[in-house]
Residue, then its C-alpha position, 0 to 999 in steps of 0.5 A: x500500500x502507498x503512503x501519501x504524506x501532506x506537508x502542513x507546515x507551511x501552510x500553518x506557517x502562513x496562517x501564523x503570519x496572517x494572525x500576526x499581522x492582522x494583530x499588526x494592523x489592528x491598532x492602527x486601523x483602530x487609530x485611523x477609524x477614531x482620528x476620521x470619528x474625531x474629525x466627522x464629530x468637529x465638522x458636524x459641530x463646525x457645521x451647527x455653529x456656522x448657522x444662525x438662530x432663528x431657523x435653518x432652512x428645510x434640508x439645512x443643518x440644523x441652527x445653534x439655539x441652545x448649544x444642546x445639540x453640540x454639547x451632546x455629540x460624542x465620538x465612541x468605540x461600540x460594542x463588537x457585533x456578532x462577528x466581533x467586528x468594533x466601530x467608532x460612532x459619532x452619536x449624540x447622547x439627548x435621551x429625548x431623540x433629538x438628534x436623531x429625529x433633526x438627522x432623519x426627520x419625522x411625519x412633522x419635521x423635515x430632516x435636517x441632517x448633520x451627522x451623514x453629511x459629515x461623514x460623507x465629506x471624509x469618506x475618502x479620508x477614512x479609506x485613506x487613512x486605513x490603507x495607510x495603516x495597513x500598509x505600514x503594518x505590513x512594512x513593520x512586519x516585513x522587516 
């Protein structure tokens, strides 16, 4: 009877070197992520301060009245998912909804949206941003 013997090694190897490396990248992605959260949460800000009571036009940014809004936002890292994977969420933490009926308005009120606009601003940054970390990453392991 013939024996037929597969070498694993190096293929164990090699899921060893992609573990490391995803641990590698994981801290500078994590960085990236919160860096382009921190700048969305100060454009959204920048963004409310720029216009000026009484109203905001239908569509617009909401006005600063209070300062309620802006005092409310903050940048956070979520819970994981269900397949581990982490986020950070620029939210605001109003408990009456506020923010979130201004973002997607309601049968009354027409949206006034803040947050989406932002982030859609610095969508090309966070790519940006997270292709730089992995790249560093893997430069950092591979040498």
């Amino acid at each position: 009877m013939t024996a037929f013997q597969i070498d694993t090694s190096d293929v164990e190897r090699g899921i060893l070197r992609v573990a490391n490396l995803v641990d590698l990248v994981a801290g500078p992605i994590r960085e990236a992520m919160k860096d382009v959260a921190d700048t969305i949460r100060t454009d959204t800000i920048s963004t409310i301060s720029r216009q000026a009571p009484p109203r905001s036009q239908k569509r617009q940014p909401p006005a600063r009245v209070t300062g309620a809004l802006i005092a409310s936002l903050r940048t956070k890292l979520a819970k994981p998912n269900r397949n581990g994977m982490r986020a950070y969420v620029v939210s605001s933490n109003l408990k009456d909804r506020y923010a979130f009926m201004l973002e997607s308005g309601t049968r009354r009120i027409v949206e006034r949206p803040f947050l989406v606009p932002a982030a859609m601003r610095h969508r090309v940054e966070f790519v940006q941003k997270v292709e730089a970390a992995i790249q560093l990453a893997i430069k950092q392991s591979t040498s």
